[in-house]
C-alpha positions in Angstrom: -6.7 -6.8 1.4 -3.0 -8.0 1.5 -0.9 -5.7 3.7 2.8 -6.1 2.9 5.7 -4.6 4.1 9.6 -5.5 5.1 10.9 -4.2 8.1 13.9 -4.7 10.6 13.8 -6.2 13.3 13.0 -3.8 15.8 10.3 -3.2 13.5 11.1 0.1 11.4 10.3 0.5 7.7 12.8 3.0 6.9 16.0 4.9 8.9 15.9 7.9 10.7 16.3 9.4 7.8 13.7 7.7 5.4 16.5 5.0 3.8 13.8 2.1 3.0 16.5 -0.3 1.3 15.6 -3.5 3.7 14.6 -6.0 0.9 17.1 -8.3 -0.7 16.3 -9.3 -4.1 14.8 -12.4 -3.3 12.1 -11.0 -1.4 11.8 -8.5 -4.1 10.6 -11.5 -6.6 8.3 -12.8 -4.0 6.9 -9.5 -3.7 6.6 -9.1 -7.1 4.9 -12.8 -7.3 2.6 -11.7 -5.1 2.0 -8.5 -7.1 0.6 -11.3 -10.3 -1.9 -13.0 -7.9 -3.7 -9.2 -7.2 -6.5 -7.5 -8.8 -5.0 -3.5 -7.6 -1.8 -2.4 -5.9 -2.4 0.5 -3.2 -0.2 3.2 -1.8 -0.8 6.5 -0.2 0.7 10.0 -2.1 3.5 10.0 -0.2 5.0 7.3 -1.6 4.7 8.6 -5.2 5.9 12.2 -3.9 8.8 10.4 -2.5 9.6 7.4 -4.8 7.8 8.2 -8.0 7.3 4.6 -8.7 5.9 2.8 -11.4 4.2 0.2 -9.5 5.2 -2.2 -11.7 5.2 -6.2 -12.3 8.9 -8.0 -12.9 10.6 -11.1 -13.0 7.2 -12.6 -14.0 4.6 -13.0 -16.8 1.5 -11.5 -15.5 -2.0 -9.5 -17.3 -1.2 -6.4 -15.7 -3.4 -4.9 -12.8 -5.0 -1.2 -11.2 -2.2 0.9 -9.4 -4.6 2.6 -6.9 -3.0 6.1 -5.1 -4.9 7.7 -1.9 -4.6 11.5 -2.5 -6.9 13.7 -0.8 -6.1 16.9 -2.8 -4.7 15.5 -5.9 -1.3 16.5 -5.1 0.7 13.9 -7.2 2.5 15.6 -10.4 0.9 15.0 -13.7 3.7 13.3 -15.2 4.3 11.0 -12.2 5.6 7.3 -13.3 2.2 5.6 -12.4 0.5 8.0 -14.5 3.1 7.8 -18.0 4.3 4.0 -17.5 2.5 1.7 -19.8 -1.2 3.2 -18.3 -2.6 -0.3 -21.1 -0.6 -2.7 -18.7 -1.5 -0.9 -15.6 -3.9 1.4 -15.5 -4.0 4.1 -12.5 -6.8 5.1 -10.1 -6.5 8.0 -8.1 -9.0 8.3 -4.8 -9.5 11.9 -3.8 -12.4 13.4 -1.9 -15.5 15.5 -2.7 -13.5 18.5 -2.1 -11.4 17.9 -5.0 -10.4 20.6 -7.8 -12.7 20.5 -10.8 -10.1 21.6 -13.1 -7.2 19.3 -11.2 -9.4 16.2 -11.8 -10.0 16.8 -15.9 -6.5 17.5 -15.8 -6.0 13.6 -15.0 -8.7 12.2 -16.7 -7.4 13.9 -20.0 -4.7 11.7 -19.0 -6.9 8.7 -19.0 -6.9 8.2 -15.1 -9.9 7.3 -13.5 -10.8 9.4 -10.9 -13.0 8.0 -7.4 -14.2 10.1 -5.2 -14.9 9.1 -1.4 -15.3 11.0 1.1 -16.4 15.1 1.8 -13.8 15.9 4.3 -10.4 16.1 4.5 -9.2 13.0 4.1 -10.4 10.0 1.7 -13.2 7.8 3.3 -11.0 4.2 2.8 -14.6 2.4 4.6 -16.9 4.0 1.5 -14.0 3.4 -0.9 -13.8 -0.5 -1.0 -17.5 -1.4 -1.9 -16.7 1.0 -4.8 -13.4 -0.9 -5.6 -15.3 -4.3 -5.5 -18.0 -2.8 -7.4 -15.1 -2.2 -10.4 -13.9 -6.1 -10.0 -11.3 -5.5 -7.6 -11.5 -8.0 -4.7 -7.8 -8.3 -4.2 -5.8 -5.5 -3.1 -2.0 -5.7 -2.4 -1.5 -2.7 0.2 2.2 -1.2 -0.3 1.5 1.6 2.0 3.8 3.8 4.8 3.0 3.8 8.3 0.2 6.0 8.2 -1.7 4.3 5.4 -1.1 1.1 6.8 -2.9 2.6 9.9 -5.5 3.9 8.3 -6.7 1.1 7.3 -5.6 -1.9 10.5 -7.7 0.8 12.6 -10.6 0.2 10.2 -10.0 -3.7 10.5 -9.7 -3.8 6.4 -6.4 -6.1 6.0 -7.1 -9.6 6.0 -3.8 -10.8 5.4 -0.4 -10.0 6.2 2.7 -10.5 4.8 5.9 -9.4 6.6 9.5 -9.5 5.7 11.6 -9.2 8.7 15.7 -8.0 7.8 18.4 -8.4 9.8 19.1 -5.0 11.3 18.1 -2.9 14.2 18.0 0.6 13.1 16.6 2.6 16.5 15.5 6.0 16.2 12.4 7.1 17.7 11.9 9.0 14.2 12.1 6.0 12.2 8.5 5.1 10.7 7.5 2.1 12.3 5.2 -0.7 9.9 2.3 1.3 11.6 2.1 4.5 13.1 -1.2 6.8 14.0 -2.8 6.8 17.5 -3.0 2.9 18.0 -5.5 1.1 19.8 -5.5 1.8 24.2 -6.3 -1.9 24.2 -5.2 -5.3 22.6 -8.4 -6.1 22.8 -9.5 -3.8 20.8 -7.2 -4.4 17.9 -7.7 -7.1 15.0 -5.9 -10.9 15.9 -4.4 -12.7 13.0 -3.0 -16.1 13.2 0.1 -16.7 11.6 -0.2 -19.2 8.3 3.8 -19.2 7.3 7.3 -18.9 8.0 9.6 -18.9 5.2 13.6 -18.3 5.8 16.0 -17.1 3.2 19.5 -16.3 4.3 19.2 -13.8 7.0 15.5 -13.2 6.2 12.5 -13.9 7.6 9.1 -13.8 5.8 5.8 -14.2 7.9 2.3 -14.4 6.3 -0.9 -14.1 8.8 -4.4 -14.2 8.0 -6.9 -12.4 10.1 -8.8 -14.5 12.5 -11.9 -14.8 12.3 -14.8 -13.8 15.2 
């Protein structure tokens, strides 16, 4: 799994007031490069609540991939872009949980979505969820997530690379959404190492990629 993200540089994702515009449109393309050379693109509900995005390939020719959305209690509106924008191109998974209404789930599948279920509690099992994905072809996951998806899955030491855009403003706010939020580890130790693999430069940008080192 590919986690990537652009920040500032005192490491927020969005303002104080959720503004995420960081990205110039050159690392746009590369992100949408990136987006060709995956099998799925992953975000959490939030982001569609928010953004209603299509999750989408430009700038590029490409063969289309899964658009994967973590939500627990299928919250996401029906007629949500990932759900009506060419579903052929891009089809849409949705990961919910055991607990999951019945009706709410034909309600999507009439739509064509496929519908995964891990987990029985409240939230969706991400560990039980990725032999499933890889059981369905999909070995490479680009994670587009917020801070608490991005969590999520660093706590589970699931993201194997990293790629980071770093912009050129500080932004403060303790209510600004760092790249990852939740409880955090009480020790480095305890955390997962990557090594970085490269630094590109563009203007006023930084872009770092790190792979995940190995034991």
């Amino acid at each position: 799994m590919i986690l990537s993200a652009a920040m500032t540089i005192d490491g927020k994702i969005a303002s104080k007031n959720g503004d995420p515009e960081i990205s110039d449109e050159e690392d746009w393309k590369s992100v949408h490069k990136l987006r060709t050379e995956v099998d799925a693109i992953m975000v959490g509900k939030g982001s569609i609540l928010k953004d209603n995005p299509k999750l989408h390939i430009k700038y590029y020719d490409h063969n289309g991939y899964y658009r994967i959305v973590l939500d627990s209690n299928l919250s996401i509106p029906i007629d949500s872009n990932i759900i009506t924008y060419e579903p052929d191109t891009y089809p849409t998974i949705i990961v919910t949980t055991e607990n999951a209404p019945v009706d709410r789930i034909r309600e999507f599948e009439a739509k064509n979505v496929i519908i995964i279920k891990s987990g029985s509690g409240n939230e969706v099992d991400i560990v039980k969820l990725m032999p499933i994905l890889y059981g369905k072809g999909i070995k490479r996951i680009l994670l587009e997530g917020g801070a608490r998806l991005n969590w999520s899955f660093i706590k589970n030491h699931l993201v194997d690379e990293i790629r980071i855009t770093i912009g050129p403003w500080m932004v403060g706010g303790k209510d600004a959404l760092s790249l990852v939020e939740g409880e955090g580890f009480a020790k480095m130790c305890e955390s997962p190492r990557y090594c970085l693999s490269n630094v590109k430069k563009n203007n006023n940008y930084i872009t770092l990629y790190y792979k995940k080192e190995k034991p």
